[in-house]
N, C-alpha and C positions, 0 to 999 in steps of 0.2 A: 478448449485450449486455454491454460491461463498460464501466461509466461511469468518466469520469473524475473525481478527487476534485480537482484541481489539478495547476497546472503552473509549474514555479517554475525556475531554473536550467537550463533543458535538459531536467531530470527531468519527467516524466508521472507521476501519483502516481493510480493506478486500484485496481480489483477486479474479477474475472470472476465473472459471475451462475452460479449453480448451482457454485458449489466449495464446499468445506469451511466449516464454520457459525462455526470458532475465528473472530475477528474480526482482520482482517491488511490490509496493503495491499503492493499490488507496485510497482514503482516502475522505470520502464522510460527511459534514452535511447539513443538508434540501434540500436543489435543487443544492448544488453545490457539483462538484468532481473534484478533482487532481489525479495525477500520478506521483508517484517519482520510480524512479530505486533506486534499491538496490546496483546493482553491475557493474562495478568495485568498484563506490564510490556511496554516494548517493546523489542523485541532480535532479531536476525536472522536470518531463519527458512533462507534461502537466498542467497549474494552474487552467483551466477553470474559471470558474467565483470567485473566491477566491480574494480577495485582496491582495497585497504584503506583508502584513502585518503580514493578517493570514497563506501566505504560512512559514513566514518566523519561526513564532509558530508550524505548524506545522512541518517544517524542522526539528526543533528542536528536537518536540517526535519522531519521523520518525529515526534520528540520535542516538537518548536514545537506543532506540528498534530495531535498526536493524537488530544488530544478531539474536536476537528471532523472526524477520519475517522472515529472511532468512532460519531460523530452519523449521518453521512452513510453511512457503512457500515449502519447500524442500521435506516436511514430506508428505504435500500436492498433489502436482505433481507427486511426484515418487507412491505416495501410490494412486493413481485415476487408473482405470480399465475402459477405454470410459465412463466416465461418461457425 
């Protein structure tokens, strides 16, 4: 299951269930995906095939939206039962 947190610009702004517990969101359009951390700060875990350009766009929404992924990541995580 990986829900999705928002969709904004093209961008898909998600998380996949059972990964790593640091708090992050991936951010996925057409064949390409990133990874930024959430936390301590937010900064970019992974750009894959992205341009510096567009990460630097999407930084941006990533940065808008943080607390509310970090709510919904949170809400996420704690509330999954093995799924």
């Amino acid at each position: 299951m990986s829900p999705t947190f928002r969709k904004e610009k093209g961008y898909t702004f998600k998380i996949y269930s059972n990964e790593e517990e640091r708090t992050h969101i991936h951010v996925v359009k057409e064949d390409k995906e990133a990874k930024f951390w959430l936390e301590p700060k937010v900064e970019i875990a992974y750009k894959g095939d992205f341009s510096q350009h567009e990460i630097n766009k999407i930084q941006t929404i990533v940065e808008l939206y943080a607390d509310h992924f970090k709510k919904q990541y949170q809400l996420h995580i704690g509330g999954r039962i093995d799924d």
